[in-house]
N, CA, C and O atoms as a GROMACS GRO file, in nm:
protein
  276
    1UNK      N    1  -0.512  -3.610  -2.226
    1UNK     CA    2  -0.569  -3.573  -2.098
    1UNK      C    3  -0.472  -3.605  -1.986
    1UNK      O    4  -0.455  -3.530  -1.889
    2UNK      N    5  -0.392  -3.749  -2.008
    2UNK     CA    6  -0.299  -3.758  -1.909
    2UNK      C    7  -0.160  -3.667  -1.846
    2UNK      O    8  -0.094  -3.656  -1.743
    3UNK      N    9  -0.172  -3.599  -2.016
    3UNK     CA   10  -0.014  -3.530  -1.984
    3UNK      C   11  -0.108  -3.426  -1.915
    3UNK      O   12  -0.082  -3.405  -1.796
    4UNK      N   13  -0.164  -3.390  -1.944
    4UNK     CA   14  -0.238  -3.247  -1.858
    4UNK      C   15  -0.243  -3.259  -1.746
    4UNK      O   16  -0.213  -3.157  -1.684
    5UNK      N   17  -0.278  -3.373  -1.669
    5UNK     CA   18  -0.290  -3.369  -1.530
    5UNK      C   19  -0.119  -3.388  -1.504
    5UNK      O   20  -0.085  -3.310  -1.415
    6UNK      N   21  -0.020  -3.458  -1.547
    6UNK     CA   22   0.140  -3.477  -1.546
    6UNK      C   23   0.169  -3.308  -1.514
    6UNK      O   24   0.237  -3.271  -1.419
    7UNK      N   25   0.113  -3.230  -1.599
    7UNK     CA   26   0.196  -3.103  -1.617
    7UNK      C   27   0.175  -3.024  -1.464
    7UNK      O   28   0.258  -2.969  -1.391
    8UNK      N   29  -0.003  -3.046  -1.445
    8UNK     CA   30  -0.056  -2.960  -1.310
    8UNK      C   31   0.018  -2.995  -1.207
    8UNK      O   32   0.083  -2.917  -1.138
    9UNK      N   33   0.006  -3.195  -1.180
    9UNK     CA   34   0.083  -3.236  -1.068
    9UNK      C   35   0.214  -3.173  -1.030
    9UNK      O   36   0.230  -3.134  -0.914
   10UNK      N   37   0.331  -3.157  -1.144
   10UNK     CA   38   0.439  -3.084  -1.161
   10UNK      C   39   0.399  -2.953  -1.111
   10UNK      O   40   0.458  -2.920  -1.008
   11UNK      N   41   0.323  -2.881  -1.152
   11UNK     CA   42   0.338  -2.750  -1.142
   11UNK      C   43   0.279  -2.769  -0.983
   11UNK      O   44   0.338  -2.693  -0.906
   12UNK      N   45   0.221  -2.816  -0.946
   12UNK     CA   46   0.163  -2.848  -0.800
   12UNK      C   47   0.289  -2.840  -0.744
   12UNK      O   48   0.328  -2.729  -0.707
   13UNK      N   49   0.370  -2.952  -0.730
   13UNK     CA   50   0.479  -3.006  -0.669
   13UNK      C   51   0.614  -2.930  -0.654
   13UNK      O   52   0.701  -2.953  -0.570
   14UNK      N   53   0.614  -2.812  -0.773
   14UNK     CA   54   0.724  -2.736  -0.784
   14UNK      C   55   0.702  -2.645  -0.656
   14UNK      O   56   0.601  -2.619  -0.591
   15UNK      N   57   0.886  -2.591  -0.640
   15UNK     CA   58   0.852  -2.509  -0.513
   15UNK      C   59   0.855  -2.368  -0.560
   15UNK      O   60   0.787  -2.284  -0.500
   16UNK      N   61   0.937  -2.334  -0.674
   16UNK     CA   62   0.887  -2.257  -0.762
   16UNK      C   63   0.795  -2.194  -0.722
   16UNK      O   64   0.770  -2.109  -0.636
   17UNK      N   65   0.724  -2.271  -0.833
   17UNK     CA   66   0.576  -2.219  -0.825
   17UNK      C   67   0.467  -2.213  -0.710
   17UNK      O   68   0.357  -2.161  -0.730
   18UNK      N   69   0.509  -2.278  -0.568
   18UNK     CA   70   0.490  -2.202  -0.424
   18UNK      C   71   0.512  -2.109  -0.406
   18UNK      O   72   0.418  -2.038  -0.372
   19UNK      N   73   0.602  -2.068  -0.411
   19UNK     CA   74   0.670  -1.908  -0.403
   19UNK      C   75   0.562  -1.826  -0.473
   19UNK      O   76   0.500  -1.748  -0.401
   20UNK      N   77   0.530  -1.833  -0.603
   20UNK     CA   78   0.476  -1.723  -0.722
   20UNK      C   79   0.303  -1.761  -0.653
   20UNK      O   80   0.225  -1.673  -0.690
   21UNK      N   81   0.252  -1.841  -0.588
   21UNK     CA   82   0.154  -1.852  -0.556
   21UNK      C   83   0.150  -1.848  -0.416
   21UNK      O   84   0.042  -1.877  -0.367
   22UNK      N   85   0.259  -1.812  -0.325
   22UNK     CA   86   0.233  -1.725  -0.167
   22UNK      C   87   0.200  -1.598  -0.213
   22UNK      O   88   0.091  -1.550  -0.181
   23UNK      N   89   0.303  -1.516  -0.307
   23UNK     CA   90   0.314  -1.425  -0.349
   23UNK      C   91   0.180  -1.308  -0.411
   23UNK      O   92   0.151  -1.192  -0.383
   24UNK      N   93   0.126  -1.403  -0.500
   24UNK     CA   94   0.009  -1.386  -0.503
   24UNK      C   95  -0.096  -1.417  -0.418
   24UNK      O   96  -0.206  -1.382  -0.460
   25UNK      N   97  -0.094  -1.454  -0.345
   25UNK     CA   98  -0.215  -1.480  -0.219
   25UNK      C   99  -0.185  -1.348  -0.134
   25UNK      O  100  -0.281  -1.276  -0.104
   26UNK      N  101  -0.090  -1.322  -0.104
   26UNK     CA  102  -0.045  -1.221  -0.003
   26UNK      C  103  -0.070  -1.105  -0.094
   26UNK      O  104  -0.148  -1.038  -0.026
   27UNK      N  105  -0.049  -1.032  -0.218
   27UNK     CA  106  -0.094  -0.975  -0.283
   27UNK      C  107  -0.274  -0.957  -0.285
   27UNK      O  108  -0.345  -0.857  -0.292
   28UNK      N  109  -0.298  -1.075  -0.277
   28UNK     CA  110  -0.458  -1.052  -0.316
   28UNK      C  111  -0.479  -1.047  -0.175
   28UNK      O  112  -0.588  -0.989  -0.177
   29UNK      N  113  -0.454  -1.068  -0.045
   29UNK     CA  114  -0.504  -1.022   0.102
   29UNK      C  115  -0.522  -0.894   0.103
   29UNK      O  116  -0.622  -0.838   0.147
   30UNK      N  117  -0.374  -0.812   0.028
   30UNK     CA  118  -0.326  -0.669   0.048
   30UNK      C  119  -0.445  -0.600  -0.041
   30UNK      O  120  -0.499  -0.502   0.010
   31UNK      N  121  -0.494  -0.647  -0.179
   31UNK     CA  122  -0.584  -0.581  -0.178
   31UNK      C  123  -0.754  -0.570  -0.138
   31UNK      O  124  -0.808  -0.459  -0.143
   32UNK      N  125  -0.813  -0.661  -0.108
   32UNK     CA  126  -0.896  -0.671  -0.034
   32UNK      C  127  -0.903  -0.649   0.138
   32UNK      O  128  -1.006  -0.652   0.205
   33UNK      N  129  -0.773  -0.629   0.188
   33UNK     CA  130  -0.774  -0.520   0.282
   33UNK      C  131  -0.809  -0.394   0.240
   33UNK      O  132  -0.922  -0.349   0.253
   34UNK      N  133  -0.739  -0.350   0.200
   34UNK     CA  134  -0.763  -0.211   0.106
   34UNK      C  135  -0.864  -0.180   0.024
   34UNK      O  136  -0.862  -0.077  -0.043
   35UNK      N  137  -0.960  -0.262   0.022
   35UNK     CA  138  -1.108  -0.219  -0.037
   35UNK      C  139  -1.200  -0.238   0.047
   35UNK      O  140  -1.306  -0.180   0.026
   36UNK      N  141  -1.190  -0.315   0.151
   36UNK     CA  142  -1.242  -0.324   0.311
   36UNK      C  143  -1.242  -0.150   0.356
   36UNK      O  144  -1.343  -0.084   0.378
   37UNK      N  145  -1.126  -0.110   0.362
   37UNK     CA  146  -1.104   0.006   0.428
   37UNK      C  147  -1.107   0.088   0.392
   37UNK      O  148  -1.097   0.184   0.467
   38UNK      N  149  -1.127   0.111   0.230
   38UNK     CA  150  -1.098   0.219   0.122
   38UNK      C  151  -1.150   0.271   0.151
   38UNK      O  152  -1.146   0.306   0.033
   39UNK      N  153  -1.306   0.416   0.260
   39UNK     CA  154  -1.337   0.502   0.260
   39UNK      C  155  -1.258   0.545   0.386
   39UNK      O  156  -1.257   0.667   0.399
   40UNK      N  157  -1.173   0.457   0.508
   40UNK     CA  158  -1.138   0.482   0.629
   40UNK      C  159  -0.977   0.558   0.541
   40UNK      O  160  -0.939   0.675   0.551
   41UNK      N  161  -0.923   0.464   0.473
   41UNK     CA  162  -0.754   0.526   0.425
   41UNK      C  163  -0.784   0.640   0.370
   41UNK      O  164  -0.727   0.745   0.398
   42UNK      N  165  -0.887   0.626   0.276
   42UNK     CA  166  -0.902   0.772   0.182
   42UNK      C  167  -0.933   0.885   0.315
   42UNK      O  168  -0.862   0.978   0.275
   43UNK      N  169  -0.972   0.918   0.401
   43UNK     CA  170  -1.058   0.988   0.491
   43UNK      C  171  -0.924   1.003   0.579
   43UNK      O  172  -0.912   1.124   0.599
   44UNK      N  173  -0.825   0.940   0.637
   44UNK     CA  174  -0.695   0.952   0.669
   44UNK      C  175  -0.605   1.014   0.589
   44UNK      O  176  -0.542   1.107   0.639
   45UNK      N  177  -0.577   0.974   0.436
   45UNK     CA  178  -0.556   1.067   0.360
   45UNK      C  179  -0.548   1.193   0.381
   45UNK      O  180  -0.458   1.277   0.388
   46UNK      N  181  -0.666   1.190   0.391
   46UNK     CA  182  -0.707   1.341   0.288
   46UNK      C  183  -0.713   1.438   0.460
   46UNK      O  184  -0.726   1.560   0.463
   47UNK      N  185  -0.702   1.364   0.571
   47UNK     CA  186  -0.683   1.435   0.716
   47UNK      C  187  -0.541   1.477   0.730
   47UNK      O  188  -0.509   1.595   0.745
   48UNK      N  189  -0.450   1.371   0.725
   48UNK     CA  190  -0.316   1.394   0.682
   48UNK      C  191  -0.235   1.533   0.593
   48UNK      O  192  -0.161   1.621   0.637
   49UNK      N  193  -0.292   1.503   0.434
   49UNK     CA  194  -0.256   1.641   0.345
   49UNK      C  195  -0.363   1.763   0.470
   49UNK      O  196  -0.286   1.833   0.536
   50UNK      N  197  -0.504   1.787   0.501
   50UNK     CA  198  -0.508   1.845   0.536
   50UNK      C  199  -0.432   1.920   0.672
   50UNK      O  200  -0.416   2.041   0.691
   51UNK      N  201  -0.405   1.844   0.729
   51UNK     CA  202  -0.291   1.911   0.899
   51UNK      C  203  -0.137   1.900   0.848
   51UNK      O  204  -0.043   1.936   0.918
   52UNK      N  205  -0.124   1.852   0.732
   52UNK     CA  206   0.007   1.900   0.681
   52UNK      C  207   0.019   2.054   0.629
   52UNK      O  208   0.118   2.126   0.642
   53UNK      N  209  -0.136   2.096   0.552
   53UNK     CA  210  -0.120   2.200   0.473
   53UNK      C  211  -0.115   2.340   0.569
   53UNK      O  212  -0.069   2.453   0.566
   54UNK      N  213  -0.181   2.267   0.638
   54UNK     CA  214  -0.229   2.384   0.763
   54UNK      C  215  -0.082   2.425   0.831
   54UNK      O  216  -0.035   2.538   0.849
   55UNK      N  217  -0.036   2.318   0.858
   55UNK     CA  218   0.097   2.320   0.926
   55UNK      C  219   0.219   2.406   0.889
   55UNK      O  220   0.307   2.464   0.954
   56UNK      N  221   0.176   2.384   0.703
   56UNK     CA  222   0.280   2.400   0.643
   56UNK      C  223   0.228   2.619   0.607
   56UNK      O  224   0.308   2.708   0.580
   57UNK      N  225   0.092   2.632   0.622
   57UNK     CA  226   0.078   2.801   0.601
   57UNK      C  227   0.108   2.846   0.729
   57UNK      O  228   0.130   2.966   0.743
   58UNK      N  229   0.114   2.765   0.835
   58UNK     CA  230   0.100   2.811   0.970
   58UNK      C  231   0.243   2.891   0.989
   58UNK      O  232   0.265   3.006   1.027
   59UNK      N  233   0.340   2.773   0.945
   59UNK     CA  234   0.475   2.863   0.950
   59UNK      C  235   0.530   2.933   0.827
   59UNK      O  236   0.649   2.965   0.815
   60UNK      N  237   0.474   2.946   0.773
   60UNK     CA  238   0.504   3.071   0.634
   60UNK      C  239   0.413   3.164   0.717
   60UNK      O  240   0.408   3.255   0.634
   61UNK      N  241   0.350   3.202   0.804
   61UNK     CA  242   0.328   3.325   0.880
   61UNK      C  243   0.388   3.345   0.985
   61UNK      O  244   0.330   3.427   1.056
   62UNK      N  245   0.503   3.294   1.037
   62UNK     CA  246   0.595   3.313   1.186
   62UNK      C  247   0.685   3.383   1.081
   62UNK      O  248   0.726   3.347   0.971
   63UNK      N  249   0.707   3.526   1.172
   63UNK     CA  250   0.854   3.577   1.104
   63UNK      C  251   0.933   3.587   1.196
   63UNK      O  252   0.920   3.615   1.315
   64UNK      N  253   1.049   3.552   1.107
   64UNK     CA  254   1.171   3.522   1.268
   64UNK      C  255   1.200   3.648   1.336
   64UNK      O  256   1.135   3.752   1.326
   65UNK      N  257   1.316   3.622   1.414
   65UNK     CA  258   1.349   3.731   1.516
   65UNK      C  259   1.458   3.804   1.443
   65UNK      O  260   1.568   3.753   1.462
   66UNK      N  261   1.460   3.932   1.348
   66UNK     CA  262   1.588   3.960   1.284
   66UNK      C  263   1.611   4.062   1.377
   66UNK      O  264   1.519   4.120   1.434
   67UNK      N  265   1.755   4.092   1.398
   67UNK     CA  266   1.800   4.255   1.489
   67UNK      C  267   1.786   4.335   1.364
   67UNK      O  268   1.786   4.308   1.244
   68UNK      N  269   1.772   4.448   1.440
   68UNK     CA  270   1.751   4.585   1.345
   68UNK      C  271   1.875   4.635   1.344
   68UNK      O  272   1.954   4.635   1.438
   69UNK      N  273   1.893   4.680   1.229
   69UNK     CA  274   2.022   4.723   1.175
   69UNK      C  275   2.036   4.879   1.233
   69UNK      O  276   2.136   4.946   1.205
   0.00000   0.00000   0.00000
């Protein structure tokens, strides 16, 4: 039982393993932001592809200015 708590204290104390456990904290913020908001991003999304697509038939119907031969 003693070495077990020896090993945690260590792993506590390492800076190491600070790093791999900011890392993961900041990871787990990022996704529980993102499930907070998940119908607002999806809904931006999908506004985005839409005024892109639009954008993008809008000028496949401009025909340029060619001179006549």
């Amino acid at each position: 039982m003693k070495k077990g708590w020896i090993h945690i204290k260590r792993f506590w104390n390492n800076e190491e393993g600070l790093g791999t456990l900011e890392m993961l904290l900041i990871l787990a913020i990022i996704v529980i932001i993102a499930i907070a908001f998940r119908k607002w991003i999806v809904s931006w999304v999908n506004r985005l592809f839409t005024e892109t697509n639009s954008d993008i038939q809008n000028t496949k119907t401009i025909v340029p200015n060619t001179p006549s031969p």
